[in-house]
C-alpha positions as CSV (number, residue, x, y, z in Angstrom):
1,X,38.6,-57.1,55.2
2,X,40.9,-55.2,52.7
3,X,40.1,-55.2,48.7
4,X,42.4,-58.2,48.3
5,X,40.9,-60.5,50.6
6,X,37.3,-59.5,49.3
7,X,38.6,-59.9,45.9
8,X,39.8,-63.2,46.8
9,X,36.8,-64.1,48.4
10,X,34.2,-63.2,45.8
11,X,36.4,-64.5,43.1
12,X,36.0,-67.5,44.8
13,X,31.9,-67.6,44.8
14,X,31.8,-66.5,41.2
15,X,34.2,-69.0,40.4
16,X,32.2,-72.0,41.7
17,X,29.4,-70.7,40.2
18,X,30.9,-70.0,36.6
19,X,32.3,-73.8,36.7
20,X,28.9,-75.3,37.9
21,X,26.7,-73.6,35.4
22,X,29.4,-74.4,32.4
23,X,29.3,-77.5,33.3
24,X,25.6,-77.8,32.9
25,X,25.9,-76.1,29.5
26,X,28.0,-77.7,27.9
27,X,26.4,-80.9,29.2
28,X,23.3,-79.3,27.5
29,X,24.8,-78.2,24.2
30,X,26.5,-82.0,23.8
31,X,22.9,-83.3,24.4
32,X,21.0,-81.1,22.5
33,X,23.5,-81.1,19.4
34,X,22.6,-84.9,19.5
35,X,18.8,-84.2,19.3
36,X,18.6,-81.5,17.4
37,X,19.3,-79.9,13.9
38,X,21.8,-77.4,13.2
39,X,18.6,-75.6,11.8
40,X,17.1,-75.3,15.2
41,X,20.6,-73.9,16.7
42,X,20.2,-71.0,14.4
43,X,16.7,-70.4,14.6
44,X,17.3,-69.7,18.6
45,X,20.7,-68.2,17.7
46,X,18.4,-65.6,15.8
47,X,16.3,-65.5,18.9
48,X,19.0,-64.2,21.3
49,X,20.2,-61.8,18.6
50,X,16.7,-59.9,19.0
51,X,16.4,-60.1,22.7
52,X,20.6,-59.0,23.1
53,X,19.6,-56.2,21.0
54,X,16.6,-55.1,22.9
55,X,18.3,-55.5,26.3
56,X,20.8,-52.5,24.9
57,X,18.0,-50.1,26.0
58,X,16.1,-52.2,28.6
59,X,18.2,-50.8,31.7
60,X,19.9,-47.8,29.8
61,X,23.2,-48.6,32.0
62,X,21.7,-48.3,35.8
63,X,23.6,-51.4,36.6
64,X,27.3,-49.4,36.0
65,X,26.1,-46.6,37.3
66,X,24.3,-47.5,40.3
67,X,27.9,-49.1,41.1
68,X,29.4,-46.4,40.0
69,X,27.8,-44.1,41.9
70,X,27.2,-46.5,44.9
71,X,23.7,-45.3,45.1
72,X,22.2,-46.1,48.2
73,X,18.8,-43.4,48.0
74,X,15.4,-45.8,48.4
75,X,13.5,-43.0,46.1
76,X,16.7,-42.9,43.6
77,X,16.3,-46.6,43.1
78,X,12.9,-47.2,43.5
79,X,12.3,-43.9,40.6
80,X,15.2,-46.9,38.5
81,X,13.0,-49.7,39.9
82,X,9.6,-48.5,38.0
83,X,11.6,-47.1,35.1
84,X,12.9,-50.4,34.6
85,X,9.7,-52.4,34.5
86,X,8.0,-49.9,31.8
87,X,11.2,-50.5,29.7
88,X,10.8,-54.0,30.0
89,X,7.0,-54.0,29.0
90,X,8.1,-51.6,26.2
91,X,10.7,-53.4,25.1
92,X,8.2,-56.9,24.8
93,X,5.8,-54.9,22.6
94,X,7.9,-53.6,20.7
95,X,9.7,-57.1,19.4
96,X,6.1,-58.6,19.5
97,X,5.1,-55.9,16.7
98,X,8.1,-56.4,14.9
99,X,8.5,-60.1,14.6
100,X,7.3,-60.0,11.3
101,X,10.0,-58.3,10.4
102,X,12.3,-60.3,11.6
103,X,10.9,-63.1,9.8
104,X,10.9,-61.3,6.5
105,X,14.4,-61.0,6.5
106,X,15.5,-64.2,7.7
107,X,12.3,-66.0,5.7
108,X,12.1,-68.6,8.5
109,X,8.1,-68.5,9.4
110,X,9.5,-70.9,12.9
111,X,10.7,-67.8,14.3
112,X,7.1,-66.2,14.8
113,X,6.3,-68.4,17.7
114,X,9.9,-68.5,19.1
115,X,10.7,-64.7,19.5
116,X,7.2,-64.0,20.7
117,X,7.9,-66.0,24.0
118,X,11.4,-65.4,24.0
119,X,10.9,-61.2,24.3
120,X,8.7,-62.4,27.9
121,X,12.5,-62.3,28.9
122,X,11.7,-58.6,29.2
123,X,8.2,-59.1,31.2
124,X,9.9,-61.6,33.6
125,X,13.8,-60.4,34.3
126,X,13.4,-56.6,34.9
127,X,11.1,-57.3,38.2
128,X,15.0,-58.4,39.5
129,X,17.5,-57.2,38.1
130,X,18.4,-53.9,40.2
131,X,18.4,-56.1,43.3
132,X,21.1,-57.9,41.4
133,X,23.0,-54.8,40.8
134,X,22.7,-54.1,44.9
135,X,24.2,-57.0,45.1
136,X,27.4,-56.4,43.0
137,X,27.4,-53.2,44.8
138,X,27.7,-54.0,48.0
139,X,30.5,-57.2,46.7
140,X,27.8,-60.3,47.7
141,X,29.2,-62.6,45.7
142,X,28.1,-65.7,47.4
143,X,24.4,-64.5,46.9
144,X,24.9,-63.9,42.9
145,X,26.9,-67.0,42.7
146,X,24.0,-69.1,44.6
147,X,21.0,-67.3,42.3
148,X,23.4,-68.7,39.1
149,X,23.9,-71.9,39.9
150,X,20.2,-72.2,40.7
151,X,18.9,-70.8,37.3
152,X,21.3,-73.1,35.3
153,X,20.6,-75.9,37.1
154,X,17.1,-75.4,36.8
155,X,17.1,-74.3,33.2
156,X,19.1,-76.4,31.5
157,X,17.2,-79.3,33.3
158,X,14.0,-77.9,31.8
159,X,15.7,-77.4,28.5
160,X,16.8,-81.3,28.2
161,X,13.7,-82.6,29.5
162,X,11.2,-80.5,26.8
163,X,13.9,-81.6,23.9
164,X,13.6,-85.5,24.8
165,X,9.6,-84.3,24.4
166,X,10.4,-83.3,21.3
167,X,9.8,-79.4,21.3
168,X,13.1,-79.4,19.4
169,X,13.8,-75.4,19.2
170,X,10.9,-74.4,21.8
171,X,12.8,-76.5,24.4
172,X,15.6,-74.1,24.1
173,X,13.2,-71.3,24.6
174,X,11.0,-72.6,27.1
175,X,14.5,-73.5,29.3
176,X,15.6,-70.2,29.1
177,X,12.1,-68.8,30.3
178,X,12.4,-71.1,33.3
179,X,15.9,-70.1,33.8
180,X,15.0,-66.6,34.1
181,X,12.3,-66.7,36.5
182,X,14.1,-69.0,38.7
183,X,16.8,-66.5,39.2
184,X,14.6,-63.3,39.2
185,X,12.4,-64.7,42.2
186,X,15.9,-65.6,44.2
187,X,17.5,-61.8,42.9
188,X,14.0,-60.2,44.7
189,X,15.1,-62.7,47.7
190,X,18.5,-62.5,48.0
191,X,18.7,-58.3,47.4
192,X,15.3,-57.5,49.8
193,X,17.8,-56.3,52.5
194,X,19.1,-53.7,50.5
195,X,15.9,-52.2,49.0
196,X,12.6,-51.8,49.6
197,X,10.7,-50.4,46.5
198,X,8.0,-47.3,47.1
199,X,5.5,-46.6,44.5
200,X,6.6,-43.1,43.8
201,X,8.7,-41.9,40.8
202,X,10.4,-39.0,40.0
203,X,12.6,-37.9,37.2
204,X,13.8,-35.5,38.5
205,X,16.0,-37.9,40.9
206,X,17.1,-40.2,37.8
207,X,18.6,-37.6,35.6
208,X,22.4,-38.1,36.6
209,X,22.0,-42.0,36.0
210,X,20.1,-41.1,32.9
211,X,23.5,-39.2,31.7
212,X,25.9,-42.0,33.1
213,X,23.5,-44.4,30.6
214,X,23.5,-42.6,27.0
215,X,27.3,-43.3,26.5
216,X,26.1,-46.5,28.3
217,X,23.2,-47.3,25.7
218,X,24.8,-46.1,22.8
219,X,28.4,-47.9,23.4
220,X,26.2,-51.1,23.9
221,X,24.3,-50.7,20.5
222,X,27.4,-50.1,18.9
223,X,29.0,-52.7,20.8
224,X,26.3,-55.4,19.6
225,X,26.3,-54.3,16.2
226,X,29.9,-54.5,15.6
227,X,29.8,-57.8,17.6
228,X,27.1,-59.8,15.9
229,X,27.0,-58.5,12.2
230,X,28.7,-61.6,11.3
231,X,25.7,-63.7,13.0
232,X,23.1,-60.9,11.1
233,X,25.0,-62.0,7.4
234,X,25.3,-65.0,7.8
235,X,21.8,-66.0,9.2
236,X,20.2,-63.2,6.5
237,X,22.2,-64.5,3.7
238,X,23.1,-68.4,3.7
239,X,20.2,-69.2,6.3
240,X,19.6,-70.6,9.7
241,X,21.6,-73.9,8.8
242,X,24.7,-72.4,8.2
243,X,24.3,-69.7,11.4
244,X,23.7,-72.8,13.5
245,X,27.4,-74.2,12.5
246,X,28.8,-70.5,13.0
247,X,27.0,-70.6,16.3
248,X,28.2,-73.8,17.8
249,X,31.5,-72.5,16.6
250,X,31.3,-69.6,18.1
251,X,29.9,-70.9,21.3
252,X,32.5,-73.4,22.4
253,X,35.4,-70.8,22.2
254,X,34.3,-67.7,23.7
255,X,33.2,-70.1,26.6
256,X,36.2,-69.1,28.7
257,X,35.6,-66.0,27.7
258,X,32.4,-65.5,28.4
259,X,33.1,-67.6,31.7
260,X,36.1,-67.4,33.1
261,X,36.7,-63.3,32.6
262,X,33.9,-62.3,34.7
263,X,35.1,-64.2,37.6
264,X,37.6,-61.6,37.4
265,X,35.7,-58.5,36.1
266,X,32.8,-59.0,37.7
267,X,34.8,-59.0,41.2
268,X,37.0,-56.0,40.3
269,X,35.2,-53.4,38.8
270,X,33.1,-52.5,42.0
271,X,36.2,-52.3,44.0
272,X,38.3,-50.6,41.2
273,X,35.3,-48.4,41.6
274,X,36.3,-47.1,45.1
275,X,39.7,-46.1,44.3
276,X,38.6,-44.3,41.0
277,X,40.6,-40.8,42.4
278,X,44.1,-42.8,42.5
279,X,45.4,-43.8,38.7
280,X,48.9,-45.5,40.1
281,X,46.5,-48.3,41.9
282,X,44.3,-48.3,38.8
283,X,47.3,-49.0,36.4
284,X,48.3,-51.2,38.7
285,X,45.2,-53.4,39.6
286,X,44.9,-53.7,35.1
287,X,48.1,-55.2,34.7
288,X,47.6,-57.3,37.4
289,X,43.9,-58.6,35.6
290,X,45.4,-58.5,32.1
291,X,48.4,-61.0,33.4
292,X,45.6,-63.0,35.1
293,X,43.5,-63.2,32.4
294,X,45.8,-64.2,29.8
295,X,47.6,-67.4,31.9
296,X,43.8,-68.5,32.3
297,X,42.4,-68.1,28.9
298,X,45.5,-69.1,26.6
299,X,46.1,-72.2,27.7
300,X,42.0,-73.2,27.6
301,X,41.9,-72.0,23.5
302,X,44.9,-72.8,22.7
303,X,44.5,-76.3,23.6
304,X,41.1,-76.7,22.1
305,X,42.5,-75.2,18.7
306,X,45.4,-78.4,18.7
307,X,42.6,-80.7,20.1
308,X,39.5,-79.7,17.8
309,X,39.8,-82.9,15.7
310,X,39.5,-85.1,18.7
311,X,37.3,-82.9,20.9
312,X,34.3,-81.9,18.6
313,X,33.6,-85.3,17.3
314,X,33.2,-86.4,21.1
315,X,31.5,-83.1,22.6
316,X,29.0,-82.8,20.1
317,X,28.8,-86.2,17.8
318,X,28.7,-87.1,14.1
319,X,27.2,-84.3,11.6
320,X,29.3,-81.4,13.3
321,X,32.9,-81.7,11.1
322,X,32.1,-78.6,9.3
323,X,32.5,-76.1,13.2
324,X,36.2,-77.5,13.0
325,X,37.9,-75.1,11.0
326,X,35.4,-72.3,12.5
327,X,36.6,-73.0,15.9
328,X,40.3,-72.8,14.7
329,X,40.0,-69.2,13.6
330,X,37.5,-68.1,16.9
331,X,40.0,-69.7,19.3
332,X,42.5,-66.5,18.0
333,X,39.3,-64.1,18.1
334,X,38.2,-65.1,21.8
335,X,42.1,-64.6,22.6
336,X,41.9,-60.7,21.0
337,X,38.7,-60.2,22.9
338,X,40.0,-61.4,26.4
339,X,43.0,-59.1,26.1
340,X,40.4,-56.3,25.5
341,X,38.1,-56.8,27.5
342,X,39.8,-55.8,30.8
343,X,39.1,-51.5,29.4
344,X,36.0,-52.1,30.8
345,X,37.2,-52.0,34.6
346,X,38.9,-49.0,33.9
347,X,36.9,-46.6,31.5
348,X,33.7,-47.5,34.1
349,X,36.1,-46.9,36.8
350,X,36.8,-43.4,35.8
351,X,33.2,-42.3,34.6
352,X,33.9,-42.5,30.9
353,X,31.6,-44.9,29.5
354,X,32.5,-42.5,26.3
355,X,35.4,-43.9,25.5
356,X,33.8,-47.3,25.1
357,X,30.8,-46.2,22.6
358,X,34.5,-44.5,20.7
359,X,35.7,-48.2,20.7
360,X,32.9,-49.7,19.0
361,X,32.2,-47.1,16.5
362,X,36.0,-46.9,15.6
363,X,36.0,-50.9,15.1
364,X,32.9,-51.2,13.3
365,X,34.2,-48.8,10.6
366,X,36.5,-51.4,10.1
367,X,34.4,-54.5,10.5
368,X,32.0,-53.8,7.6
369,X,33.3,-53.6,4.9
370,X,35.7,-56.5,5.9
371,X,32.1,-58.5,6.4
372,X,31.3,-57.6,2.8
373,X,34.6,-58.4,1.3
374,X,36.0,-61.1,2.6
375,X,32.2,-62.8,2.8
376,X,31.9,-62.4,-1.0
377,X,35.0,-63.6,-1.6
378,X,35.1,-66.7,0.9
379,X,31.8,-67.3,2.0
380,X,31.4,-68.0,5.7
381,X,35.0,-68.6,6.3
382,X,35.5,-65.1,4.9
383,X,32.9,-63.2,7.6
384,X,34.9,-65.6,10.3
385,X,38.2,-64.1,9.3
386,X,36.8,-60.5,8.7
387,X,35.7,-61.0,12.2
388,X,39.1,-62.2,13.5
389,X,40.9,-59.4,11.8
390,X,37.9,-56.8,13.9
391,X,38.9,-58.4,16.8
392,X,42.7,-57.5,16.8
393,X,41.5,-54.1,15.6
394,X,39.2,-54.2,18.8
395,X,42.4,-54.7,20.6
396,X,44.9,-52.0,19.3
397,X,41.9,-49.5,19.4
398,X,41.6,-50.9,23.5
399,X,45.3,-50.6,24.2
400,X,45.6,-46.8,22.8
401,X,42.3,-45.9,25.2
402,X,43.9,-47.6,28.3
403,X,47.4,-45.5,27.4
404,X,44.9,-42.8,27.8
405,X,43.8,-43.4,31.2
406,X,46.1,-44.8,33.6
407,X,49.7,-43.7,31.0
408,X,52.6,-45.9,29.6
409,X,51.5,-49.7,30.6
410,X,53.3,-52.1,27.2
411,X,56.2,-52.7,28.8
412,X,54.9,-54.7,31.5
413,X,52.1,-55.6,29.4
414,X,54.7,-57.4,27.0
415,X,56.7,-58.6,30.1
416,X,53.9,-60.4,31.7
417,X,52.5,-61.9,28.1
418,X,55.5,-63.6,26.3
419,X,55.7,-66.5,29.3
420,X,52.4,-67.3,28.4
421,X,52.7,-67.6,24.7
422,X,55.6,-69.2,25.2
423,X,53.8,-71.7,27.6
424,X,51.2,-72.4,24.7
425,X,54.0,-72.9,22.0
426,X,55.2,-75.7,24.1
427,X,51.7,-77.3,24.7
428,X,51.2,-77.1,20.8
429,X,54.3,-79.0,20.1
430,X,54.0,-81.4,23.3
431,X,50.6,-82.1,21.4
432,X,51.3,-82.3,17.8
433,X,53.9,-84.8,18.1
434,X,51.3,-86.9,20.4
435,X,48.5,-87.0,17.6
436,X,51.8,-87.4,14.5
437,X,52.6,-90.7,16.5
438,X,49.6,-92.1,18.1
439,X,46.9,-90.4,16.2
440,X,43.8,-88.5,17.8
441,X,40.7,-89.9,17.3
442,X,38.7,-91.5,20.3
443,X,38.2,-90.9,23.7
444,X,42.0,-92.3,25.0
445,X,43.4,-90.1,22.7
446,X,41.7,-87.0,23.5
447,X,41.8,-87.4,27.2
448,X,45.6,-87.9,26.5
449,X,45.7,-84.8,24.6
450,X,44.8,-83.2,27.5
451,X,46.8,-84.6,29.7
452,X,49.6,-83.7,27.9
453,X,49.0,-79.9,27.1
454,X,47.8,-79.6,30.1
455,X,51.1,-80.9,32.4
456,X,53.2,-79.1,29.8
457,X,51.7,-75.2,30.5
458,X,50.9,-76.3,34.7
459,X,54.8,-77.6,34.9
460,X,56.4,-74.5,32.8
461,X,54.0,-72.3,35.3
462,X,54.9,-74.1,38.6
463,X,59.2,-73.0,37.0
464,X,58.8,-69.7,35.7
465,X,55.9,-68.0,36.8
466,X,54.1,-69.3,40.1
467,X,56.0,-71.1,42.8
468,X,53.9,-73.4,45.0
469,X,54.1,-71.3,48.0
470,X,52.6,-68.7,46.1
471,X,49.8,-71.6,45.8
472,X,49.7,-72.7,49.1
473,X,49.1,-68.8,50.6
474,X,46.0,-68.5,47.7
475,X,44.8,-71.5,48.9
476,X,44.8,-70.4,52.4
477,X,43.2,-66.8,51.7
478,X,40.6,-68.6,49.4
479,X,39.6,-70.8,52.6
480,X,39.4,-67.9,55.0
């Protein structure tokens, strides 16, 4: 099978997956935002915070670099496999001891009991998450795509059935717990084939992975300070309440983010990994993402940003006006971070998880004082803007470093991206004059919405960018 066809393929498995668990999420979010405060959002937005943060130096980067690498020693991995498990008992006593803390500066007493059980992520999800990395290794998509739709099913089933019990925040918690054992017992099933732990470790055999992870580990702290100082003001400074409007705000546009990318990323960094020695193929496999990525996510955020009146009345009910205008300025963010986010094929690609802890640093000297400034002056519009202008900054900063590796790339880059905007332009219109004449609230109207952006951007595609024999072969790779 050549890279295509396995790209193809596993694109296909992580696809299915990525639509089945968002559907269950945001089925989740649209119940739970009908059951529960915008206080209890934030209190377990606060919760993931600690646990992301953590989670920096829980695997100190085996996952890239066991692809990377394509380790395939049993005493390399099973030296990983122990090291793993006392990071993750670390890690849970270390947030255990420092929950209050935590609580001190947020002054939410609630969030003693909630991070406690949250940190047994650590106890739970490190007993299976290098046989998930064998798994990306060795490109079985349908096995990671099976253990994801099982966890969400599973947790967010768990999750709505505690909040109609009334556990309000703890339902979130508990549903995440469930989520993560569920897929940590199918991970240890699923991967068995390709390892076999032994209880032996040595150091000694770990060292090179060890090196791969500091850039690794300190990119990622870097990465999650840069990316959640807004979440840390905010929830610090005008409380839980107003984090849990930023947070639902947040949530709803990076979804095809946070969704669709990795059905792309996730399938082509381990096979951009085996042609790491030829830079014509890389350059050429990252324009080809970067094009993909930006016909799927602009259409997705662009529509919600001319459809946010109609949609977030609907998705999440009454009580929720205030995430409009937040979603407005995320839907340009989540479009700066798409565009950026492809770097990561590459830099991983090439060994230089460097040039990634560069990126964070460099845009985190800008976001800060932007946080302080424009969240004096404007409150929590101002940190949602100062975070929007970090994101393009993210951007430029990602462009230069991809210059770096594979050379000159803009012209095609610019050549592939103006249809697309263009497309967008014309959905916007198509739209605008839909709501100016027949107005947008209700369920008709927003479906119509829909309809409308969404026949605009398919039919302009179908004429000047993918013909529908260029559908027809997908369709018949994607069923071989």
């Amino acid at each position: 099978m050549s890279n295509k066809e396995k790209a193809i393929n596993g694109g296909k498995w992580v696809t299915v997956a990525t639509v089945i668990s968002t559907c269950f999420q945001f089925a989740q979010v649209a119940i739970l935002a009908r059951l529960l405060p915008p206080a209890a959002f934030g209190i377990v937005s606060v919760s993931a915070l600690i646990i992301n943060f953590f989670n920096i130096f829980g695997n100190l980067g085996f996952a890239n670099s066991i692809i990377y690498k394509q380790e395939n020693d049993r005493r390399v991995l099973s030296s990983l496999y122990i090291m793993n498990i006392l990071l993750g008992v670390a890690m849970f006593i270390i947030i255990y001891l420092c929950t209050p803390l935590i609580i001190l500066y947020y002054k939410e007493p609630k969030l003693d009991s909630i991070i406690k059980l949250a940190s047994l992520y650590f106890i739970i999800s490190y007993f299976g998450q290098i046989y998930f990395f064998l798994l990306q290794k060795n490109l079985k998509f349908k096995s990671t795509a099976i253990i994801d739709i099982i966890g969400s099913v599973v947790g967010t089933g768990a999750t709505i059935l505690l909040a109609y019990q009334g556990l309000e925040e703890l339902s979130l918690i508990f549903g995440q717990l469930t989520m993560i054992t569920a897929k940590t017992i199918l991970q240890i099933y699923f991967g068995r084939e390709y390892f076999s732990p032994m209880l032996k470790f040595d150091f000694a055999l770990v060292k090179d992975h060890l090196r791969f992870g500091i850039f690794n580990v300190g990119e990622g702290f870097l990465s999650f300070v840069q990316g959640n100082s807004d979440n840390i003001a905010i929830g610090g400074i005008l409380g839980v309440k107003a984090l849990g409007y930023y947070t639902i705000a947040s949530q709803l546009t990076i979804f095809p983010v946070t969704k669709l990318n990795p059905i792309i990323l996730q399938v082509a960094y381990p096979i951009l990994a085996r042609m790491k020695e030829d830079p014509s193929s890389l350059k050429r496999s990252y324009i080809k993402i970067l094009d993909l990525i930006s016909y799927l996510n602009f259409p997705l955020l662009i529509g919600l940003y001319v459809t946010a009146e109609s949609v977030v009345p609907l998705l999440y009910g009454p009580g929720w006006e205030e995430t409009i205008h937040l979603i407005k300025i995320f839907v340009f963010v989540s479009i700066f971070t798409c565009l950026a986010h492809p770097l990561f094929t590459l830099v991983y690609s090439k060994g230089r998880p460097d040039l990634l802890f560069y990126l964070n640093l460099a845009t985190l000297i800008v976001k800060l004082p932007l946080l302080y400034l424009f969240g004096k002056q404007w409150g929590i519009d101002g940190i949602a803007f100062a975070y929007l202008a970090a994101s393009f900054a993210n951007m430029a900063f990602s462009f230069v470093i991809v210059q770096y590796l594979v050379g000159s790339f803009m012209k095609d880059f610019i050549a592939n991206i103006y249809k697309p905007v263009l497309f967008c332009l014309s959905m916007i219109v198509a739209v605008t004059l839909y709501k100016s004449y027949f107005g947008y609230e209700g369920v008709v109207n927003t479906i119509a919405e829909i309809i409308i952006g969404g026949l605009v951007y398919g039919i302009l595609t179908l004429m000047y960018k993918v013909s529908l024999v260029e559908l027809k072969s997908a369709g018949k790779l994607l069923k071989a």
